[in-house]
C-alpha positions in Angstrom: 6.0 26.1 -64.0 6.7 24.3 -67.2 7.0 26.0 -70.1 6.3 23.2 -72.8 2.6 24.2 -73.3 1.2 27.1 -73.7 -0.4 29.0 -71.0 -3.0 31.4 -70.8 -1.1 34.3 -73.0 0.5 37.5 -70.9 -2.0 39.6 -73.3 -4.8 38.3 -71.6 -3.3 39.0 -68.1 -3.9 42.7 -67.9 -4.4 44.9 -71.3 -6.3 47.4 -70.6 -4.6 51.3 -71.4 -4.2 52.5 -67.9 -2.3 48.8 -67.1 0.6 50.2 -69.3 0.8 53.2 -66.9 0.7 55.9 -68.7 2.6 56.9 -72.7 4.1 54.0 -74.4 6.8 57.0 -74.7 8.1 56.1 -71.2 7.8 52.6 -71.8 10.5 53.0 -74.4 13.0 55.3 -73.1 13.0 52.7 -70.2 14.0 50.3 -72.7 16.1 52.7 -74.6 17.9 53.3 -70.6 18.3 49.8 -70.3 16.5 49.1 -67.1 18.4 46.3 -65.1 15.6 45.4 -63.5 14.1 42.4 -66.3 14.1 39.0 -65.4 16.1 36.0 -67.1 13.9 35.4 -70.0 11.6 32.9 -70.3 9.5 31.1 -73.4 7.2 33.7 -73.5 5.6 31.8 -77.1 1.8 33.2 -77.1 -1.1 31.3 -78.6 -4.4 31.9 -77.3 -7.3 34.8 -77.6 -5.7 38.1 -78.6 -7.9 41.2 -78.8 -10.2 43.9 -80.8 -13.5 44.8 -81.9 -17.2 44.4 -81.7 -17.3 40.4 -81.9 -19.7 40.7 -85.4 -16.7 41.5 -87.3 -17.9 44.8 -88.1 -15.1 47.4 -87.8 -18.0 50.1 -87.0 -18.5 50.9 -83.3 -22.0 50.7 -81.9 -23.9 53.5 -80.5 -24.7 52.6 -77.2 -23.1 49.6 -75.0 -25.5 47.7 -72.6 -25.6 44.6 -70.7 -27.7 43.2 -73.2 -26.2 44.3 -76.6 -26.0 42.3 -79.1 -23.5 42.4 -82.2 -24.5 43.5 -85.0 -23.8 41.6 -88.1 -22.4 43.8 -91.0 -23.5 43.1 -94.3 -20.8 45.5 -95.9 -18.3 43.5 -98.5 -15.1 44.1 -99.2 -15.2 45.0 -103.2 -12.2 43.6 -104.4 -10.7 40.7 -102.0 -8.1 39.3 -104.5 -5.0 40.1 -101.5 -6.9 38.7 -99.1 -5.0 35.6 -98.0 -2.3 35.9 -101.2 0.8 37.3 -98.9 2.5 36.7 -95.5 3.9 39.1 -93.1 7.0 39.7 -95.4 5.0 41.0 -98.1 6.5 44.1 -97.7 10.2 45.1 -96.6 8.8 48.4 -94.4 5.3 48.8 -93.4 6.2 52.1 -91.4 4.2 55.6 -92.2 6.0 58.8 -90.3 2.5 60.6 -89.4 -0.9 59.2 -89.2 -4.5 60.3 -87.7 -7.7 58.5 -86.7 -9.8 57.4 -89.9 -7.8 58.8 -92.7 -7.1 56.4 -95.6 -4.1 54.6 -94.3 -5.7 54.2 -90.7 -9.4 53.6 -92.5 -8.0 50.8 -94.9 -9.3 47.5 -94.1 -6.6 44.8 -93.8 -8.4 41.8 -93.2 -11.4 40.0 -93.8 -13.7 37.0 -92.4 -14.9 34.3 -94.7 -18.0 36.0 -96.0 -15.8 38.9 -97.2 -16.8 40.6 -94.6 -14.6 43.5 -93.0 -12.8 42.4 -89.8 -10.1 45.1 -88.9 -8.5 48.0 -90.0 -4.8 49.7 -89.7 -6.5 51.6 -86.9 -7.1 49.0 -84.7 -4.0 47.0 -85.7 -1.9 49.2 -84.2 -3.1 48.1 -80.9 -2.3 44.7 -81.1 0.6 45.3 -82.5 2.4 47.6 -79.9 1.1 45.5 -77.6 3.5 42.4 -79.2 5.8 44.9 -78.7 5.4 45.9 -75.0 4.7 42.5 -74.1 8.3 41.4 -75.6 9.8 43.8 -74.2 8.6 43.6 -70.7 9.2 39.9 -71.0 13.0 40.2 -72.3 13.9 43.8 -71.1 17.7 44.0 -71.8 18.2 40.6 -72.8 16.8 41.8 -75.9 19.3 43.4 -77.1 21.0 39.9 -76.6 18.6 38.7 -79.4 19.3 41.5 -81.8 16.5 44.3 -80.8 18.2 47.6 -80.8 14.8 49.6 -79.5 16.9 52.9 -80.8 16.7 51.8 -84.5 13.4 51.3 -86.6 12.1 48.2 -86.4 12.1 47.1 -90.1 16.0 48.1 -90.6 16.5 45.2 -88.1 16.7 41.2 -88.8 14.4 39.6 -86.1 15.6 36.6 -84.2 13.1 34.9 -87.1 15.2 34.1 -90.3 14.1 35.8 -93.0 11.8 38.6 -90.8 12.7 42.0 -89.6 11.6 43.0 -86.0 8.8 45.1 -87.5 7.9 41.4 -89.6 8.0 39.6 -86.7 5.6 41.5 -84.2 3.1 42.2 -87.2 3.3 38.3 -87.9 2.5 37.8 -84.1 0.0 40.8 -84.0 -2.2 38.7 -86.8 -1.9 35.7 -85.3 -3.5 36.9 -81.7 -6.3 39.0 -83.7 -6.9 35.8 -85.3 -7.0 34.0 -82.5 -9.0 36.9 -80.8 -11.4 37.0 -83.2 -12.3 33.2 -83.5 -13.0 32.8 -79.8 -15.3 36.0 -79.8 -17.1 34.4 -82.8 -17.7 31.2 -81.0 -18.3 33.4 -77.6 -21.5 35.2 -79.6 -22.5 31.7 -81.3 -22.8 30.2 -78.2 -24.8 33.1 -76.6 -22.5 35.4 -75.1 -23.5 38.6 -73.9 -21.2 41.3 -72.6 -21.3 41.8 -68.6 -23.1 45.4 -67.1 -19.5 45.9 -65.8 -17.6 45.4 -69.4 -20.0 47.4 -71.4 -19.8 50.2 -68.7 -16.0 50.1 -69.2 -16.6 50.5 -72.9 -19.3 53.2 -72.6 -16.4 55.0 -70.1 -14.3 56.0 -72.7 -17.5 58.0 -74.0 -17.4 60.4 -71.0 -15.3 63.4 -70.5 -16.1 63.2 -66.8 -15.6 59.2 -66.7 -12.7 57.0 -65.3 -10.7 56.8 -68.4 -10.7 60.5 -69.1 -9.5 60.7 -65.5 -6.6 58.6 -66.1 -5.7 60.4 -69.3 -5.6 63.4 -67.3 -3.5 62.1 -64.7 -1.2 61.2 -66.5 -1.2 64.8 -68.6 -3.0 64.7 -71.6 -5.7 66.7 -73.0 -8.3 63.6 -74.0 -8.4 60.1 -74.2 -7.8 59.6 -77.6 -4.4 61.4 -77.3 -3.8 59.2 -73.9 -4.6 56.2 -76.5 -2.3 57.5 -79.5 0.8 57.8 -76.6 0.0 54.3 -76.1 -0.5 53.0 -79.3 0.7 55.9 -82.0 -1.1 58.6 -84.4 -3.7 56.5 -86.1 -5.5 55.1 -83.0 -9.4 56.4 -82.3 -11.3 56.0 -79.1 -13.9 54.1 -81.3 -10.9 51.5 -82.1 -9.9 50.8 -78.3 -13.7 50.4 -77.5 -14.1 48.1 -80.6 -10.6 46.2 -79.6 -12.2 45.9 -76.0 -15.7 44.1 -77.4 -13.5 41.1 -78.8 -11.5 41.0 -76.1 -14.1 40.7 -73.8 -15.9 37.9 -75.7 -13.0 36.5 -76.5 -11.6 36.3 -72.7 -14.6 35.0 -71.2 -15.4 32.3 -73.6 -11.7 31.1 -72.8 -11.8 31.2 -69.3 -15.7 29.2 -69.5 -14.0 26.6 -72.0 -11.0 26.8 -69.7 -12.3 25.9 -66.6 -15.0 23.1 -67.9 -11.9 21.5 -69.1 -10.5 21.6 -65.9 -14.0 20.1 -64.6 -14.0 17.6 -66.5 -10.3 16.1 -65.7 -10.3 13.8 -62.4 -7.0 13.6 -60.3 -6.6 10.1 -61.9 -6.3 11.8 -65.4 -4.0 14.0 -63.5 -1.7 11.6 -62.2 -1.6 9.4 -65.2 -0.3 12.0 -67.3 2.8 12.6 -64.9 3.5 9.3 -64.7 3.4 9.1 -68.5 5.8 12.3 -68.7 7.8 11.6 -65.3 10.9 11.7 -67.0 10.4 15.7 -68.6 8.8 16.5 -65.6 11.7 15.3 -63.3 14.1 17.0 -66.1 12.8 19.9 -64.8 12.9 19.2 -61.2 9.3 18.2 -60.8 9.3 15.6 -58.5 6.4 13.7 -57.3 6.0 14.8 -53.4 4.7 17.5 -51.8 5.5 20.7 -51.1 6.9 21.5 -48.0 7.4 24.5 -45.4 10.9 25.0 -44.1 12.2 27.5 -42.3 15.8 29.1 -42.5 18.4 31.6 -40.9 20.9 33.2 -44.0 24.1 34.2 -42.8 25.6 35.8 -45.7 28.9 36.9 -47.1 30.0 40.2 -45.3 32.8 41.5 -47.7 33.6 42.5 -51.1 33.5 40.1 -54.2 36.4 40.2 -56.8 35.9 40.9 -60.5 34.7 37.4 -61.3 32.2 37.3 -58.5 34.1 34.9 -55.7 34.4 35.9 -52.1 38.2 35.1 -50.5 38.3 32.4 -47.9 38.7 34.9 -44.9 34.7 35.7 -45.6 33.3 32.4 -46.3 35.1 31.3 -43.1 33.9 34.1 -40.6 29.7 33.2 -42.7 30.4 29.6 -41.0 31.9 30.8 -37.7 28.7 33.0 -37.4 26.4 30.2 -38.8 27.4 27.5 -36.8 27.4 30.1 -33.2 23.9 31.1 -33.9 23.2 27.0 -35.1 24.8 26.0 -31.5 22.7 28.6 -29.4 19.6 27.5 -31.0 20.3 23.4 -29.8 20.8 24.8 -26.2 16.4 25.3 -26.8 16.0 23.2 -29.9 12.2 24.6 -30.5 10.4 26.1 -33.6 9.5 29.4 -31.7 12.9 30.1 -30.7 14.3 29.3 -34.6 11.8 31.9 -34.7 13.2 34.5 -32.6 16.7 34.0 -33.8 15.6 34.0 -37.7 14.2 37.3 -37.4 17.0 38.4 -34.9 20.3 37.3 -37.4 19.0 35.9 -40.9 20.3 38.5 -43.6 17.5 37.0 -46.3 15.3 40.3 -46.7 12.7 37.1 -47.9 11.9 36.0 -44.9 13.2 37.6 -42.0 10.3 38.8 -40.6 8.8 36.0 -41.1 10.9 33.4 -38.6 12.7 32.7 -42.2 9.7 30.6 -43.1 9.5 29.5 -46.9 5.4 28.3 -46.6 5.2 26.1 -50.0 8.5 25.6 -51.6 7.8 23.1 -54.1 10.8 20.7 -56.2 13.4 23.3 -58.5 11.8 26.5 -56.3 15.2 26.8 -54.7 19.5 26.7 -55.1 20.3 23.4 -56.3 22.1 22.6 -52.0 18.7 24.3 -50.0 16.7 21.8 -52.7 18.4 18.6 -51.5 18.3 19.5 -48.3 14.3 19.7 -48.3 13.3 16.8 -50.3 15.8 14.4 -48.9 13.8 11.1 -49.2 14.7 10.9 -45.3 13.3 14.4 -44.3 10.7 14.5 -41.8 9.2 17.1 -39.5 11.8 18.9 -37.3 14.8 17.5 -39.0 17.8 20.9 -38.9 21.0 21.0 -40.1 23.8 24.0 -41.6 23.6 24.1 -45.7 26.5 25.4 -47.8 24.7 27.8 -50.7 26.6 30.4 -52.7 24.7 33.2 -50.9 26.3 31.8 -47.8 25.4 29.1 -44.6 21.6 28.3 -44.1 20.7 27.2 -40.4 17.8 24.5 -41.6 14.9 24.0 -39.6 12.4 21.5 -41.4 7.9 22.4 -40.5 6.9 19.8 -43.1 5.2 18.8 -45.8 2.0 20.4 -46.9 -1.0 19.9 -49.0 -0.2 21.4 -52.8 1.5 19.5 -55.4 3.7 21.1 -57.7 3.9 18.3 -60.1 0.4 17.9 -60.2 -0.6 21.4 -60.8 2.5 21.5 -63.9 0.7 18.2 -65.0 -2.7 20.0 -64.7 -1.5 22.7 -66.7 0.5 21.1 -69.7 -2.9 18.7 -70.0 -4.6 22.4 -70.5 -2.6 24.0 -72.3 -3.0 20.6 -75.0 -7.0 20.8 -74.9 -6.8 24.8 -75.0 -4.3 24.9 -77.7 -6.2 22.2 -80.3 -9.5 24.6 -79.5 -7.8 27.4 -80.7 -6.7 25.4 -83.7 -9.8 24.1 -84.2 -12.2 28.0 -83.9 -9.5 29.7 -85.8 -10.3 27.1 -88.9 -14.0 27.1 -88.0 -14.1 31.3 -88.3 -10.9 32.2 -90.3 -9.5 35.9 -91.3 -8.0 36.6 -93.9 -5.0 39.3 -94.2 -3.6 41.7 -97.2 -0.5 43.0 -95.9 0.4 45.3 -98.8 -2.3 47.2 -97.4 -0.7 47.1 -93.9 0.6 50.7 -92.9 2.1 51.2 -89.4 2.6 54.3 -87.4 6.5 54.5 -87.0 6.1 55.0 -82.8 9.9 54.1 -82.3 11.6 56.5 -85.1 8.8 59.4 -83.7 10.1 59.0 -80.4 13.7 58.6 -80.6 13.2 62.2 -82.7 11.4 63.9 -80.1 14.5 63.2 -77.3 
């Protein structure tokens, strides 16, 4: 619910290849189209365990993966690490190259480094996090991004980012470092403390190893010839199968040492902790609607505006009217038997809300904020108690109200629970990314150019 903290980052919800359906080509002629479907954007700010490869630091891929490997700790230095640390992200005005291929010299150069000089990660694997910065943006913004100066049609380093002095391409390597960073301190501590990668994990690693496995099935499915060109659809030219599974190493250390950390934290907070906290920050928290009671049930029969809107969106008196004709027959008919069962029967027999019709127009845990400013008031009226019905005014129309009662879950609380998280999470990241730092060259950054490559091939 509130978007102060940070939470645990979209990355880590779901990135696994076959999550992104199939080519990162469709993904961006969906954007290119303009797909109407996106949600009112949201802080969708990221900081916490990105993603990449075996948790040593070595950039080399083991042999075999088991339930009970190890990492093994590369001893290879880096033999002139004078860059290492000396630029930012704007080191260079276009980091784009217009072909690429698995393990050549721009896909082989190493770009980063741990604090024994040690090679962390190479343009190879980089691409992977960073088309994922620029999925996940875009899935998070879809055509509102446009709105913030991301025209997905141009290359990305001909464009100014919505960060002063960054282009777009800038911008999602910046963010791209960041989450490897991040990624790579947390599988660090994950291996100090013990961690060993689960049966399950290292047979999804070992997967991409067989022709005849689950992966190769999906890259098939989807029409291509092998995995690694199901990968470089995802995640351009210079991306090896060997990258993914070394990407997928960290990123399972990485995500299970969060969630452990995650959840002791949680252990170790009582309800008192909780509370204290809300009361502390009641005024944000009510700012935003969080109020401190309960969520309730309530039930509801829309009866919605049956006519055509003008240009600006309003509906002429002649509909609203016949809405509260119909609501307030259907209203009177249900007092002649006042009883939840037939609120029920009429819900699913008149209410036009495709959310709940079906349903006796029951809304099981609406909390404070969930709902239109009128249908909020309503339910958490100080005075509201169980059975309590009236007619609402909303702008989709009249609501019949009929009031279950409050239940168990607490909003507030749980948006209390998770800024106090998201505090404690956040100053661990701080804290592992200083204890196991990486160190970036960005001159010797090279990206494959997916966007120009694709917009060519249309």
């Amino acid at each position: 619910m509130n978007e102060k903290q940070k939470k645990i980052p979209a990355w880590m919800i779901a990135l696994v290849v076959v999550l992104f359906a199939a080519l990162a080509v469709v993904i961006v002629l969906l954007v290119y189209n303009g797909s109407e479907e996106a949600e009112t954007p949201t802080d969708t700010t990221l900081s916490a365990p990105a993603e990449s490869q075996d948790a040593s630091g070595s950039i080399e891929a083991d042999e075999s993966d088991s339930a009970d490997e190890q990492p093994t700790e590369t001893t290879e230095k880096v033999p002139a690490v004078e860059g290492y640390g000396a630029n930012t992200a704007t080191a260079l005005d276009n980091y784009s190259v217009a072909d690429a291929a698995p393990n050549n010299a721009d896909m082989s150069q190493i770009i980063a480094i741990n604090d024994a000089q040690e090679a962390c990660l190479n343009n190879g694997e980089l691409q992977i996090y960073y088309w994922i910065e620029f999925y996940n943006f875009m899935n998070s913004y879809g055509t509102y991004a446009s709105m913030m100066g991301l025209d997905a049609n141009t290359p990305l380093y001909e464009q100014q980012s919505m960060q002063e002095g960054s282009t777009w391409e800038q911008y999602f390597l910046e963010s791209a470092a960041l989450h490897y960073s991040e990624n790579y301190a947390l599988a660090q501590c994950a291996y100090a403390n013990g961690y060993t990668i689960s049966e399950e994990d290292a047979a999804n690693i070992a997967d991409m190893d067989d022709p005849n496995g689950t992966f190769a099935a999906e890259a098939t499915e989807y029409g291509y010839d092998s995995i690694e060109a199901y990968l470089q659809a995802n995640f351009g030219k210079g991306v090896s199968v060997a990258d993914y599974q070394n990407y997928l190493r960290t990123y399972y250390a990485a995500y299970d040492y969060y969630n452990t950390r995650s959840e002791e934290m949680e252990a170790a907070l009582s309800e008192e902790d909780v509370i204290a906290y809300y009361d502390e920050n009641a005024e944000t928290f009510a700012g935003q609607g969080l109020t401190k009671v309960n969520n309730v049930e309530v039930r509801h029969i829309l009866i919605g505006l049956d006519g055509e809107a003008d240009e600006n969106g309003e509906y002429s008196e002649e509909v609203w009217a016949a809405a509260e004709e119909s609501a307030n027959e259907i209203y009177a008919k249900w007092q002649e038997n006042p009883t939840e069962e037939y609120f029920i029967e009429l819900a699913n027999e008149h209410s036009t809300d495709p959310g709940s019709n079906t349903n006796g127009g029951l809304y099981d845990d609406v909390y404070p904020g969930q709902m239109v400013t009128e249908f909020n008031d309503w339910c958490f009226d100080a005075s509201r108690a169980k059975g309590d019905h009236g007619v609402v005014k909303t702008s989709y129309g009249y609501h019949i109200m009929y009031f279950v009662g409050q239940n168990e879950n607490r909003q507030w609380y749980t948006a209390a629970l998770e800024d106090i998280m998201g505090v404690q999470l956040n100053e661990m990241l701080d804290e592992l990314v200083e204890q196991y730092p990486v160190k970036f060259d960005y001159t010797k950054v090279r990206l494959y150019d997916m966007i120009s490559n694709n917009v060519a091939t249309e």
